[in-house]
C-alpha positions in Angstrom: 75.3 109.4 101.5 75.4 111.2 98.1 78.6 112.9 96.8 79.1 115.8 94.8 82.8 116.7 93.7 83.7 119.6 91.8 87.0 122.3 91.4 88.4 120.2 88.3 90.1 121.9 85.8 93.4 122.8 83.9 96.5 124.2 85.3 100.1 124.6 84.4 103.2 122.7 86.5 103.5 124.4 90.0 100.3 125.7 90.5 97.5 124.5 92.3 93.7 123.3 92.7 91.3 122.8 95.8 88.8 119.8 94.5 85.4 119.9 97.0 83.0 116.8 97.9 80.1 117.9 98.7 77.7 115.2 101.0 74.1 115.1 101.2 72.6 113.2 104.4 72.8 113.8 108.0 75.2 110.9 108.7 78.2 112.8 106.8 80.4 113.5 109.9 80.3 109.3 110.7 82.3 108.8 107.6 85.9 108.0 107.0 86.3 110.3 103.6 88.6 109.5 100.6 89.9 111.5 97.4 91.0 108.7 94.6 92.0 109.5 90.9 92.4 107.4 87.9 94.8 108.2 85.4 93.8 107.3 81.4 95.5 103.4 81.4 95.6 103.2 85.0 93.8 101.4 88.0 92.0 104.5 90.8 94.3 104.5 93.1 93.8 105.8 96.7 95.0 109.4 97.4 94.6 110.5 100.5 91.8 109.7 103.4 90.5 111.4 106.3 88.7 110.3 109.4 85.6 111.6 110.4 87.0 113.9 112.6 89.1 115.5 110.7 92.7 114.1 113.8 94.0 111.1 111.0 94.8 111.3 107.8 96.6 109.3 105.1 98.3 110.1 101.7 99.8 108.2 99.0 103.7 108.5 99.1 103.3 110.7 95.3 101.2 113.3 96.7 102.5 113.3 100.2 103.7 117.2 100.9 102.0 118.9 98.2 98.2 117.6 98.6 96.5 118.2 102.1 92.9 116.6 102.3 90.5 118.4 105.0 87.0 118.3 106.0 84.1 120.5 107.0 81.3 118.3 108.9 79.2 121.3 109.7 79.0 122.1 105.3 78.9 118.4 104.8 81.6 119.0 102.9 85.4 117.4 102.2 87.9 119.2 100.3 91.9 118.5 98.5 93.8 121.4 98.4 96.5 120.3 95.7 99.6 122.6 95.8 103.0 121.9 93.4 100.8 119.9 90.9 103.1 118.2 88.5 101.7 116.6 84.9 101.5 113.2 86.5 98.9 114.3 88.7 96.2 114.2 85.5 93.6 112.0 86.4 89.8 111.8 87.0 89.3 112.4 90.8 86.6 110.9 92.8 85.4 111.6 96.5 83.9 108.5 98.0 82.7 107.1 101.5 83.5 103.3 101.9 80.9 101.3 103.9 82.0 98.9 106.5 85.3 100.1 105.5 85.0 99.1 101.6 85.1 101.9 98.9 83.7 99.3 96.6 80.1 99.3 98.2 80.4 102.7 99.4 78.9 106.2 97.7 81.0 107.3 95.2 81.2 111.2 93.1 81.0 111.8 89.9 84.4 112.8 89.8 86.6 115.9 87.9 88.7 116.1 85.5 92.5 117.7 86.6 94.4 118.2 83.7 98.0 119.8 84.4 99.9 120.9 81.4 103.7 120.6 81.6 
C-alpha cells in the first residue's frame, strides 16, 4: 500500500489541525493504521493506532484527549483530528501501515510538517 499524508501546517496554542493519509491499493481496509511524529532531536514515536475496522484504537499518554485518530475504508483514507495542540506537539508526522505487525517493513508517508507556535 502507498500512503499519502497531508493537512500539515502552522497553528497557534489551542487550536487545531486534521492531518489525512491517503492509501492507494485495494487491501487498505486489512490494515492496522498508525499516525507517528518525530520531533527535531527526537526518536518517531508512536501516536495513536487504529484497527482496520475502525472498534480499537490506541494513543500515546501526551496526546490522549485532545488527538482522535479515525478512518474511512470506503476513501481509502485515515485521518488525526488534533484538537488543544500545544508547542510540544511540533513534529514531522507520518501515516504508515506495519506488515506482519512491524512499522519498520511496512509502507510509510511522506509525512507533514505541524508547527504550533506558542
Amino acid at each position: 500500500v502507498q500512503l499519502q499524508a497531508s493537512g500539515g501546517g502552522s497553528v497557534q496554542a489551542g487550536g487545531s489541525l486534521r492531518l489525512s493519509c491517503a492509501a492507494s491499493g485495494q487491501t487498505f481496509s486489512f490494515y492496522v493504521m498508525g499516525w507517528f511524529r518525530q520531533a527535531p532531536g527526537k526518536e518517531r514515536e508512536l501516536v495513536a493506532r487504529i484497527s482496520w475496522n475502525g472498534y480499537n484504537t490506541y494513543y500515546a499518554a501526551s496526546v490522549k484527549g485532545r488527538f482522535t485518530i479515525s478512518r474511512d475504508n470506503a476513501k481509502n483514507s485515515v485521518y488525526l483530528q488534533m484538537n488543544s495542540l500545544k508547542p510540544e506537539d511540533t513534529a514531522v508526522y507520518y501515516c504508515a501501515a506495519p506488515r506482519n505487525g512491524d512499522y519498520s517493513k511496512g509502507s510509510w508517508g511522506q509525512g507533514t510538517l505541524v508547527t504550533v507556535s506558542s
